[in-house]
KEKOLVEX-403556 format. One record per residue (C-alpha): residue number from 1; residue in one letter; y, z, x. Coordinates in nm, 2 decimals, always signed. Each point is the difference from the previous one (the first is absolute). Example, Ala and Ser with C-alpha at 12.3 -4.5 7.8 and 13.67 -1.06 7.14 Angstrom:
+-----+------+--------+--------+--------+
| seq | type |     c2 |     c3 |     c1 |
+-----+------+--------+--------+--------+
|   1 |    A |  -0.45 |  +0.78 |  +1.23 |
|   2 |    S |  +0.34 |  -0.07 |  +0.14 |
+-----+------+--------+--------+--------+
# end
This chain:
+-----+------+--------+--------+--------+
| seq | type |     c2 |     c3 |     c1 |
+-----+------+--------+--------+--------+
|   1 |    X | +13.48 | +16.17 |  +3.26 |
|   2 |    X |  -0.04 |  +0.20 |  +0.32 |
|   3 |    X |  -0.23 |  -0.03 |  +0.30 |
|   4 |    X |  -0.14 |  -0.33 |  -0.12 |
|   5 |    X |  -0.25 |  -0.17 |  +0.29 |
|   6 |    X |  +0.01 |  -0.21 |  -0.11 |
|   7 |    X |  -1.67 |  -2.25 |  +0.95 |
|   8 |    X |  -0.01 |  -0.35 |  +0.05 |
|   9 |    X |  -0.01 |  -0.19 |  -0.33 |
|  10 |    X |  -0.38 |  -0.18 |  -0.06 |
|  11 |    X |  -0.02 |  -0.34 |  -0.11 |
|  12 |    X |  +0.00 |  -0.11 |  -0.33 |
|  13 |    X |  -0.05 |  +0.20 |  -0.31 |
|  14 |    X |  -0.12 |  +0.32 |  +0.19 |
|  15 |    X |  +0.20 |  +0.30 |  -0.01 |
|  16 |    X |  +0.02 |  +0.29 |  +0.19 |
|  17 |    X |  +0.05 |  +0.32 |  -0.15 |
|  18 |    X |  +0.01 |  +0.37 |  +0.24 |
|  19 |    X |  +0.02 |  +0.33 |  -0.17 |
|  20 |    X |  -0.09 |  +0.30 |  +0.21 |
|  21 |    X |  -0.10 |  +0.20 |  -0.32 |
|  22 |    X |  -0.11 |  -0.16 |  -0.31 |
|  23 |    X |  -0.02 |  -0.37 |  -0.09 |
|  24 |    X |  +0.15 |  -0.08 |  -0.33 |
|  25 |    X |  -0.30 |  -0.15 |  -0.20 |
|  26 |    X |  +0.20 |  -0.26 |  -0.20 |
|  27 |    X |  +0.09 |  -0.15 |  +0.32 |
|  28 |    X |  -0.27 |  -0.25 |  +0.12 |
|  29 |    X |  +0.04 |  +0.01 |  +0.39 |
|  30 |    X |  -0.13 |  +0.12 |  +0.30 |
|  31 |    X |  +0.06 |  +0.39 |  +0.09 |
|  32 |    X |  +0.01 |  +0.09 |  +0.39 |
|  33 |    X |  +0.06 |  +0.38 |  +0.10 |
|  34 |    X |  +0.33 |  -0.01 |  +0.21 |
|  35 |    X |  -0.15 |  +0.29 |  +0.22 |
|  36 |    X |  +0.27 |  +0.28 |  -0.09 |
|  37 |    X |  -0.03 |  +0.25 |  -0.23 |
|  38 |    X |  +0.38 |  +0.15 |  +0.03 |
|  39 |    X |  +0.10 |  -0.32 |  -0.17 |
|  40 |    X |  -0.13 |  -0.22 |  -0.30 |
|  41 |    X |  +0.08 |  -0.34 |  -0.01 |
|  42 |    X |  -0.03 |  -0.34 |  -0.15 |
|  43 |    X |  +0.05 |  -0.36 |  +0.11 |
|  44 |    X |  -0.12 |  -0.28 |  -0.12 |
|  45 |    X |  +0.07 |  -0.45 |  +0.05 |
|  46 |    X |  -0.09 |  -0.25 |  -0.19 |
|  47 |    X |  +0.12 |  -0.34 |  -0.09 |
|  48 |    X |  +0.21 |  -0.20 |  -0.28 |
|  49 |    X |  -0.30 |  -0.10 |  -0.20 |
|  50 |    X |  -0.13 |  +0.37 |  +0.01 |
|  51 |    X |  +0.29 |  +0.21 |  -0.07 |
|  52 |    X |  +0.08 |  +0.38 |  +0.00 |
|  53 |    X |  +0.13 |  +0.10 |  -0.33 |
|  54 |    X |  +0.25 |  +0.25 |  -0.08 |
|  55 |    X |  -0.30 |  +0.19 |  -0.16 |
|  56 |    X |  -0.20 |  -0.05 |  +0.30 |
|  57 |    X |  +0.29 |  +0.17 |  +0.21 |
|  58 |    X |  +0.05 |  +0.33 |  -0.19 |
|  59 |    X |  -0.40 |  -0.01 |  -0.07 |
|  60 |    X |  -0.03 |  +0.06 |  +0.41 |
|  61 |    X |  +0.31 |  +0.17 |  +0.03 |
|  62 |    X |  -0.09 |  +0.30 |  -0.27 |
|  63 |    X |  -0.35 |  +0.01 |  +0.20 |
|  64 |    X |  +0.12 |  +0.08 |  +0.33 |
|  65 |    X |  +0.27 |  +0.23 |  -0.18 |
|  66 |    X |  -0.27 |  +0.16 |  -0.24 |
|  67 |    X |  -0.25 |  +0.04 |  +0.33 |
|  68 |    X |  +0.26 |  +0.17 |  +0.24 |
|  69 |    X |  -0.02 |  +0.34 |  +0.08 |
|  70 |    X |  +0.36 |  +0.02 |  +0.06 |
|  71 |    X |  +0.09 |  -0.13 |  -0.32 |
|  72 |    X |  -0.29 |  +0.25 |  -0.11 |
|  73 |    X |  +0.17 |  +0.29 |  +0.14 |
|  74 |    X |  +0.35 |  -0.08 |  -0.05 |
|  75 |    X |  +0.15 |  -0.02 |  -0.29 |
|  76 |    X |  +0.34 |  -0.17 |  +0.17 |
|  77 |    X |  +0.17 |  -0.28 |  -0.18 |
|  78 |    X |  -0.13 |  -0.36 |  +0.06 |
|  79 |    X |  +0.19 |  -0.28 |  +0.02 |
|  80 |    X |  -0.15 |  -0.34 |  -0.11 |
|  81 |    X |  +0.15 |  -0.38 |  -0.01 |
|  82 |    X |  -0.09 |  -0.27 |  -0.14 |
|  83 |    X |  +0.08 |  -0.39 |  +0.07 |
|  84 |    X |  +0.11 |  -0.24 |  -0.26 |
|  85 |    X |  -0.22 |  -0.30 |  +0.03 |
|  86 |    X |  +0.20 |  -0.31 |  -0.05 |
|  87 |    X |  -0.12 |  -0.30 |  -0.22 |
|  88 |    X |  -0.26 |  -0.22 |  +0.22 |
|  89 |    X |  -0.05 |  +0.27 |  +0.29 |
|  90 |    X |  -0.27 |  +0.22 |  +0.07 |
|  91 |    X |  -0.11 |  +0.31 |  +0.19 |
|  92 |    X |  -0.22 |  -0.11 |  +0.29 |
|  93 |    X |  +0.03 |  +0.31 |  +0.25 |
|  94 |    X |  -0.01 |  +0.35 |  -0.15 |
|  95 |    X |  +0.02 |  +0.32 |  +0.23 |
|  96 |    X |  +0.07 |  +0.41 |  -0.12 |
|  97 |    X |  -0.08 |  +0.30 |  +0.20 |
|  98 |    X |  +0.13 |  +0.37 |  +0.03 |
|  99 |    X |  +0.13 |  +0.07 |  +0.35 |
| 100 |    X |  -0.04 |  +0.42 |  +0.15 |
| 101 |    X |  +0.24 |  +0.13 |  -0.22 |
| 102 |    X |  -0.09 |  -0.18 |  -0.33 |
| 103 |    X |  +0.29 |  -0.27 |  -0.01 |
| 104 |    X |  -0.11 |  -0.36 |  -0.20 |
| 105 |    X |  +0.01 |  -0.22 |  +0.25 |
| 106 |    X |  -0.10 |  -0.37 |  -0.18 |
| 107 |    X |  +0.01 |  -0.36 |  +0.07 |
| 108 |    X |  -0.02 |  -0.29 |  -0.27 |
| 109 |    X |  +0.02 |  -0.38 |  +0.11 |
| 110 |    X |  +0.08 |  -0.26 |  -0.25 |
| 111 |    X |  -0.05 |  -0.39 |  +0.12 |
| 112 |    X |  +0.10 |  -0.25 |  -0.26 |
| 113 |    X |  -0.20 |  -0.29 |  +0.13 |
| 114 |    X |  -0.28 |  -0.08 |  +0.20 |
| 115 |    X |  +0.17 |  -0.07 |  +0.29 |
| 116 |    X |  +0.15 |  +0.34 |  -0.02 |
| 117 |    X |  -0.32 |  +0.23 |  +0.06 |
| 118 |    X |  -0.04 |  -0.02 |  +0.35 |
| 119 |    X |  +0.35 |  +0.13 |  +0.08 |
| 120 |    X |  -0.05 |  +0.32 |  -0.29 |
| 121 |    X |  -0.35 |  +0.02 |  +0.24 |
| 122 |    X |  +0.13 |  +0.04 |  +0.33 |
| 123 |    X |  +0.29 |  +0.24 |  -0.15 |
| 124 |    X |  -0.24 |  +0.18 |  -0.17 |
| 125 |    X |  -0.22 |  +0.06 |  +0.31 |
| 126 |    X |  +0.29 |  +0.13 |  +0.17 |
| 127 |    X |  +0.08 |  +0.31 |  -0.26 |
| 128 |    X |  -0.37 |  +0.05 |  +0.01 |
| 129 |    X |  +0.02 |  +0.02 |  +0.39 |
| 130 |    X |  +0.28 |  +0.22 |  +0.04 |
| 131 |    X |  -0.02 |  +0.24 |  -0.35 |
| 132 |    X |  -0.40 |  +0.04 |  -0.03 |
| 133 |    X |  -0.14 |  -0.05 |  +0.30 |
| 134 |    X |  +0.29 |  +0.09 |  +0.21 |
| 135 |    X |  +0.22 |  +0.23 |  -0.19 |
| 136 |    X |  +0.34 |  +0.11 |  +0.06 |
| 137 |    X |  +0.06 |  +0.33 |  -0.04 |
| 138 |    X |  +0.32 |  +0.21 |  -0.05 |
| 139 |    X |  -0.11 |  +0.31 |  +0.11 |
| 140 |    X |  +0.35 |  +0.18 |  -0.05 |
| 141 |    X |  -0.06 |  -0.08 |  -0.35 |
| 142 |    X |  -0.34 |  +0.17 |  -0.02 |
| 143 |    X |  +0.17 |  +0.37 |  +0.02 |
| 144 |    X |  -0.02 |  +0.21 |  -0.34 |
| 145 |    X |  +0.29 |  +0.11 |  -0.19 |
| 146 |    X |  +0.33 |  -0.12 |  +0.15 |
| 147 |    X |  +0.26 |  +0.30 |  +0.05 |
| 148 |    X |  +0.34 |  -0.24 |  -0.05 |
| 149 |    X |  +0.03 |  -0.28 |  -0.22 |
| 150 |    X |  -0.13 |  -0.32 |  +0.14 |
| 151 |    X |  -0.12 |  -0.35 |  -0.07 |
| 152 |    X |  -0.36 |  -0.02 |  +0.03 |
| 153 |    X |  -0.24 |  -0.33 |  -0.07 |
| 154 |    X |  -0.22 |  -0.02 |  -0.33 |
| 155 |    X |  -0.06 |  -0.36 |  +0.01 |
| 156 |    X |  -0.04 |  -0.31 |  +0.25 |
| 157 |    X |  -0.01 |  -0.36 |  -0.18 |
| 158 |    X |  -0.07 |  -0.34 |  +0.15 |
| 159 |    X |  +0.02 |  -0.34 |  -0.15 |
| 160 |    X |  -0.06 |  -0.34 |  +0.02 |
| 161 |    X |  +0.08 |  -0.31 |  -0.19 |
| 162 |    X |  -0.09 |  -0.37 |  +0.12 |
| 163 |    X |  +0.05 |  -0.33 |  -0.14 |
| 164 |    X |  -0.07 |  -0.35 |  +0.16 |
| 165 |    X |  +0.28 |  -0.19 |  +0.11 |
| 166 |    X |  +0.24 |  +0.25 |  -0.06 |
| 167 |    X |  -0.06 |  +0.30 |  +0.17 |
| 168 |    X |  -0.05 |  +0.36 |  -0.01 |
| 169 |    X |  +0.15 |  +0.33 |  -0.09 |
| 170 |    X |  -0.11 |  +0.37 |  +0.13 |
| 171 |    X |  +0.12 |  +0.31 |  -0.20 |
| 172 |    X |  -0.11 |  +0.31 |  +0.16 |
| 173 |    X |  +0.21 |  +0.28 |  -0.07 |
| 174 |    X |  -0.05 |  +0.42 |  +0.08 |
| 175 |    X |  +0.09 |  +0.27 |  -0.27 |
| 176 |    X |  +0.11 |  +0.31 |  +0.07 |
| 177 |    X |  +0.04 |  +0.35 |  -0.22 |
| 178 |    X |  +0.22 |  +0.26 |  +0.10 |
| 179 |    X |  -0.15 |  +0.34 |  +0.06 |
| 180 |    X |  +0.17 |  +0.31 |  -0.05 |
| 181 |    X |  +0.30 |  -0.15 |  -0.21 |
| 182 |    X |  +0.12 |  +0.34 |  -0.15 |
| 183 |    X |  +0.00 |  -0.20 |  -0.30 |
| 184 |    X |  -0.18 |  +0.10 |  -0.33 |
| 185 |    X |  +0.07 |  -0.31 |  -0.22 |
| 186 |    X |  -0.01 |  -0.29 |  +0.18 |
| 187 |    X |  -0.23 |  -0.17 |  +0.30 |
| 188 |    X |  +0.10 |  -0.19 |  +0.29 |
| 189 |    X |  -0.10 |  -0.29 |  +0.12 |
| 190 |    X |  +0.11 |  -0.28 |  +0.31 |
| 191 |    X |  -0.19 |  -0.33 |  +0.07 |
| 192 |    X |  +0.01 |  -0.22 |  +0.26 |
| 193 |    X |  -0.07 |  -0.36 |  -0.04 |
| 194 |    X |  -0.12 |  -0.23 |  +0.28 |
| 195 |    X |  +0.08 |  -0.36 |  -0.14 |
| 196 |    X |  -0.09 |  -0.34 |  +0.18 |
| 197 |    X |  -0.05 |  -0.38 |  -0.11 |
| 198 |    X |  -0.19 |  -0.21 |  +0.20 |
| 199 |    X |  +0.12 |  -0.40 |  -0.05 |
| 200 |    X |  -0.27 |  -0.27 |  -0.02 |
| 201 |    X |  +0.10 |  -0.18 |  +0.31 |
| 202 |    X |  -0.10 |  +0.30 |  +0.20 |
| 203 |    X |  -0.31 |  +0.11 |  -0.26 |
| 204 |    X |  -0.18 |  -0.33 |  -0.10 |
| 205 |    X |  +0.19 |  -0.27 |  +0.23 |
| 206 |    X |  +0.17 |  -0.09 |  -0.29 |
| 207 |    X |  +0.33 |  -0.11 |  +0.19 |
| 208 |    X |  +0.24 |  -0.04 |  -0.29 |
| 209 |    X |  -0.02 |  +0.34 |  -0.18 |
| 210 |    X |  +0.22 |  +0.23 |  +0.16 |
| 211 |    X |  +0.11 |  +0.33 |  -0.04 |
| 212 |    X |  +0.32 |  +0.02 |  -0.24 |
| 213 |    X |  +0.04 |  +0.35 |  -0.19 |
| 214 |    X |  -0.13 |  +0.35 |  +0.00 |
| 215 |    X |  +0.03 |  +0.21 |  -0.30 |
| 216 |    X |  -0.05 |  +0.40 |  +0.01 |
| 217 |    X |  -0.01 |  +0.20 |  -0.33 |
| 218 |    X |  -0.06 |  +0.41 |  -0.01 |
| 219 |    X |  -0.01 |  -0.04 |  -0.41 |
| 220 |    X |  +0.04 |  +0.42 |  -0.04 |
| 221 |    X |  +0.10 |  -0.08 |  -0.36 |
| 222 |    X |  -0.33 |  -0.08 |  -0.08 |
| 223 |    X |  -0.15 |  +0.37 |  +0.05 |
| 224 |    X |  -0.13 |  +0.18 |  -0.30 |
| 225 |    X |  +0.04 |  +0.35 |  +0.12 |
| 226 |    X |  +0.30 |  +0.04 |  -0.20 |
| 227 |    X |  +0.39 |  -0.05 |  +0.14 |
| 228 |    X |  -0.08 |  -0.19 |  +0.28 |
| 229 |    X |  +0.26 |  -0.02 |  +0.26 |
| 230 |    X |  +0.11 |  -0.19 |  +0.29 |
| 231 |    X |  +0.16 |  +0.21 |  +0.27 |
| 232 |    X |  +0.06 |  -0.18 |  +0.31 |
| 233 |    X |  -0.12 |  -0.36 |  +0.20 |
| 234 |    X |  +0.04 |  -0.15 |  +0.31 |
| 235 |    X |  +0.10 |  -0.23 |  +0.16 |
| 236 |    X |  +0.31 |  -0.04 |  -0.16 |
| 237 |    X |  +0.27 |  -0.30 |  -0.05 |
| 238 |    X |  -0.06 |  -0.35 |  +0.17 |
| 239 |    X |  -0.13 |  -0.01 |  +0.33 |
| 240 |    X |  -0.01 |  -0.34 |  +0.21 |
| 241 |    X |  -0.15 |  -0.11 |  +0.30 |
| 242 |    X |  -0.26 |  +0.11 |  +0.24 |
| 243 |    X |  +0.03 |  +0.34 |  +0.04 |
| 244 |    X |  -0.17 |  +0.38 |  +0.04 |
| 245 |    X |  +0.05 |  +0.19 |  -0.39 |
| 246 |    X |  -0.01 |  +0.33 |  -0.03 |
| 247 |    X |  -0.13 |  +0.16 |  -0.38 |
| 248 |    X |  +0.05 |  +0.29 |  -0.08 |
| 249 |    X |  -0.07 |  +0.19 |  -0.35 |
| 250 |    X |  +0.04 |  +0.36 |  -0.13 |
| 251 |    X |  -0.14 |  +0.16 |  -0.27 |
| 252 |    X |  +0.02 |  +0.36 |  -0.16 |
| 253 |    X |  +0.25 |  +0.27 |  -0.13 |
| 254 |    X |  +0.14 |  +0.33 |  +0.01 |
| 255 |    X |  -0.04 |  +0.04 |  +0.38 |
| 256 |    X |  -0.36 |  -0.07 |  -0.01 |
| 257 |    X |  +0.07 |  -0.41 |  +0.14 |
| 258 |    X |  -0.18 |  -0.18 |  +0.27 |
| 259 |    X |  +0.09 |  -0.37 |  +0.14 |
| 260 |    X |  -0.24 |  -0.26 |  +0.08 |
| 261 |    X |  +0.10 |  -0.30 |  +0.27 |
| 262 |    X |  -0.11 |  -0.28 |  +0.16 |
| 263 |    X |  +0.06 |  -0.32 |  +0.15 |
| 264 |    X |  -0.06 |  -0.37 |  +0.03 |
| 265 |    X |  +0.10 |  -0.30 |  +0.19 |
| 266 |    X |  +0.15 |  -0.28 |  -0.26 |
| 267 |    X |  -0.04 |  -0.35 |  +0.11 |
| 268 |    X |  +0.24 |  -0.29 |  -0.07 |
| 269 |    X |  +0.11 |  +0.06 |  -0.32 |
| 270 |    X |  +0.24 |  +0.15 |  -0.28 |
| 271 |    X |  -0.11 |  +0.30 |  -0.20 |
| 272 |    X |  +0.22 |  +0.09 |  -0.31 |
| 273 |    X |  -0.05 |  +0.32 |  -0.21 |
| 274 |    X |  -0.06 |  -0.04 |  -0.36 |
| 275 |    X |  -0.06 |  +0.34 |  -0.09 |
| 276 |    X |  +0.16 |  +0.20 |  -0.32 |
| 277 |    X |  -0.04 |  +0.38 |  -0.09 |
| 278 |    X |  +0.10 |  -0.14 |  -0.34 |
| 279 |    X |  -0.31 |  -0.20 |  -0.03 |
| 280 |    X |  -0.23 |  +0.26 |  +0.21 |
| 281 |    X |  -0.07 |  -0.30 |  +0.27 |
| 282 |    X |  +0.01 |  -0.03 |  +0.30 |
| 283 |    X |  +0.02 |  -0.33 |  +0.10 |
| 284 |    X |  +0.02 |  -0.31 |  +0.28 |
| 285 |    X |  +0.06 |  -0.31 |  +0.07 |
| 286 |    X |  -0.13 |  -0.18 |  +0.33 |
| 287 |    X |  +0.11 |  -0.34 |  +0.07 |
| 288 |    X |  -0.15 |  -0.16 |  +0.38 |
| 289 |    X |  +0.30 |  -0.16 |  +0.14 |
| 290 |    X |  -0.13 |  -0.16 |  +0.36 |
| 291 |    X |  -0.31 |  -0.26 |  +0.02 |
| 292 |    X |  -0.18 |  +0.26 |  +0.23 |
| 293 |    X |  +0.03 |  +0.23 |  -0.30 |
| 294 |    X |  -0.06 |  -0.27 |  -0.27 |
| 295 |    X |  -0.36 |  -0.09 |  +0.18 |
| 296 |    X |  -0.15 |  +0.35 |  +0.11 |
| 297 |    X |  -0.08 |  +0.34 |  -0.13 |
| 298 |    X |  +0.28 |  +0.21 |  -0.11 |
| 299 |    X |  +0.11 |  +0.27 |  -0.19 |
| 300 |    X |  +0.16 |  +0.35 |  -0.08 |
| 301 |    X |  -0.07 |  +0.38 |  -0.05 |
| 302 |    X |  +0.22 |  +0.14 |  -0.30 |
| 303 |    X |  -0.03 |  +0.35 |  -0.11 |
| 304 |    X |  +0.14 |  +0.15 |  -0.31 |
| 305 |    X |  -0.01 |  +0.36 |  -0.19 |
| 306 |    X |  -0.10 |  +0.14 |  -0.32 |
| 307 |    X |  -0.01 |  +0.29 |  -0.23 |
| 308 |    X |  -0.26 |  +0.10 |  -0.28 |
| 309 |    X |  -0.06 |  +0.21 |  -0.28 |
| 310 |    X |  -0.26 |  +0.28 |  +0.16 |
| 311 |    X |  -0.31 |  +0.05 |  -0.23 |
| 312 |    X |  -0.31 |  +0.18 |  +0.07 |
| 313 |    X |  -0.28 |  -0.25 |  -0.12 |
| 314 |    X |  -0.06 |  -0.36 |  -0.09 |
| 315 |    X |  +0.03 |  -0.34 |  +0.16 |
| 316 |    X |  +0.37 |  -0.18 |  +0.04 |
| 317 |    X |  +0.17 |  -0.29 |  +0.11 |
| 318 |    X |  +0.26 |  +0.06 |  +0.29 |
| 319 |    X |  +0.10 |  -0.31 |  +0.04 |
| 320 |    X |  -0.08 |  -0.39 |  +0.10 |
| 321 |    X |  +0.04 |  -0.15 |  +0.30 |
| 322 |    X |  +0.02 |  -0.38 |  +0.00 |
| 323 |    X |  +0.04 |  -0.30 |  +0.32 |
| 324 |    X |  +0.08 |  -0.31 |  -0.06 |
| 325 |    X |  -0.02 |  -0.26 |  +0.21 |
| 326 |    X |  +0.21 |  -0.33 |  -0.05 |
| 327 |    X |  -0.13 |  -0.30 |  +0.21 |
| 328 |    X |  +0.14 |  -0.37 |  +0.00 |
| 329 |    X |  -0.08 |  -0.33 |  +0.13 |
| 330 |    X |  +0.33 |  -0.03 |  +0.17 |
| 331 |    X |  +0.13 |  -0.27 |  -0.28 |
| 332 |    X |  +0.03 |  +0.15 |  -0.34 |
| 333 |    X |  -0.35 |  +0.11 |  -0.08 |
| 334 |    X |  -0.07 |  +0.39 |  -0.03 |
| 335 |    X |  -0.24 |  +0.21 |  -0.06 |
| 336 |    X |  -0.05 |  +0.43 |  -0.05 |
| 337 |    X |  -0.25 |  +0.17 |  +0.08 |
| 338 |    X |  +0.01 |  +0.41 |  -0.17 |
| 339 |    X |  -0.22 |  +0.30 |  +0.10 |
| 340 |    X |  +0.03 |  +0.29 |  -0.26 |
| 341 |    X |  -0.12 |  +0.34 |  +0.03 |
| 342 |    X |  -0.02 |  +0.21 |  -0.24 |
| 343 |    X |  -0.01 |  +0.39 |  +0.10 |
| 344 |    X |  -0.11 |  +0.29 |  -0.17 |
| 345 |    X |  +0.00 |  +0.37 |  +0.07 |
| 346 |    X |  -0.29 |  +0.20 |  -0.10 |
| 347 |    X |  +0.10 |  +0.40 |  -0.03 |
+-----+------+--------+--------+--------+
# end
């Protein structure tokens, strides 16, 4: 499809709920007018006996949607993700607003314990800080129709998922469509996933659980537009040692391709690609090799590729995106920690 555009945390049970709009009326919080009518917004904290649930979280993310003029105006796709909650953890920090140009920008923080709320707190003050009350905006990206093709941004993701002693893992990622493909049957889409496990010794002063494993997965075979396809991912074969990678990924055909790149610094460890076009996965393996690494926050940005069956209406999977985080006591005792999402195009 062508030219495509795609607070501090109260004590106790009290939660704290912004939406510059319209307050979802299901939702028993406070509402506080975040002072800019170019953007809605909500954000709310609360702890692990008073839970957000998943309900909760589209409830207040269809009434910001709903309420916008942008969304009002534009009939643009919408792209939407979901978290898998695992067994025993809950969503304590919830936070989904449209920037300028009508991107999802959303945060979710799961804690699995107690102990954990205070760190999904402070991380979740931070996205409120720097994407609602101080957003980042691309204006490049806020031109019209784009003349060539090109990779533009329809969606920006952060997670979080605590657990006392072991640690923590953050899955953030950024999704991409490309505009002016040239191509009538199939859509294009590139995401970048920003991927780090916190260990315990560094999170809770929990000294023996250390970092031991990252696990990346791009799951493109799980799309339901039809034919799903994985085109390209980087990085690619085993990389080892501290060093500067460099990812890049291109999508598109018949002359009508653009390239998105990157970089990151990898610490002290080995990275092997696990990736198969046979499967549609892309796919890594992090394992922390130096006790620097094994005992403070590290991690990797993959990217990978994928094609879709183009349709003109309805709502679809493109793909899930899934962190794991592998933690051990430094004997023989480990434990994983996963963060799913689960996102969905809406044409």
């Amino acid at each position: 499809m062508n030219g495509k555009i795609g607070m501090r945390a109260l004590s106790g049970l009290l939660a704290v709920f912004l939406v510059s709009m319209v307050v979802a009326p299901a939702v028993s919080a406070t509402s506080i007018n975040t002072g800019n009518s170019d953007v809605s917004s909500v954000y709310r904290v609360t702890d692990f006996t008073n839970p957000i649930t998943l309900s909760d979280l589209k409830e207040m993310r269809e009434s910001v949607i709903d309420n916008s003029q942008q969304r009002t105006e534009s009939h643009a796709p919408l792209v939407l993700a979901d978290p898998v909650v695992p067994e025993g953890a809950e969503i304590v920090a919830y936070g989904f607003t449209l920037d300028a140009r009508g991107v999802p920008v959303q945060y979710v923080g799961l804690a699995g314990d107690e102990e954990s709320v205070s760190i999904i707190q402070k991380k979740a003050q931070e996205w409120y800080d720097s994407n609602i009350v101080n957003p980042q905006l691309a204006v490049a990206e806020q031109a019209g129709a784009l003349a060539s093709a090109e990779w533009v941004t329809i969606g920006l993701m952060t997670g979080d998922y605590y657990l006392s002693p072991y640690g923590g893992v953050t899955d953030n990622y950024e999704l991409q469509q490309l505009s002016n493909d040239g191509d009538s049957t199939k859509d294009w889409f590139a995401i970048k996933q920003i991927f780090a496990m916190e260990p315990g010794c560094q999170a809770f002063e929990m000294i023996s659980w250390k970092n031991r494993m990252g696990t990346m997965l791009h799951d493109w075979s799980a799309g339901t537009f039809g034919s799903p396809e994985q085109y390209e991912w980087d990085p690619l074969g085993t990389k080892t040692g501290a060093q500067t990678i460099g990812v890049s990924i291109t999508g598109g055909t018949g002359g009508a391709s653009a390239t998105w790149s990157w970089s990151y610094d990898q610490p002290e460890v080995t990275t092997y690609d696990r990736s198969s076009t046979g499967t549609e996965k892309a796919k890594w393996e992090m394992f922390f090799n130096s006790d620097d690494a094994k005992e403070t926050t590290g991690g990797m940005k993959p990217g990978s590729v994928g094609s879709v069956s183009q349709h003109s209406s309805g709502t679809y999977r493109i793909l899930n995106l899934q962190a794991d985080g592998q933690f051990y006591n430094g004997v023989t005792t480990y434990h994983t920690l996963s963060h799913t999402w689960n996102i969905n195009f809406q044409y």
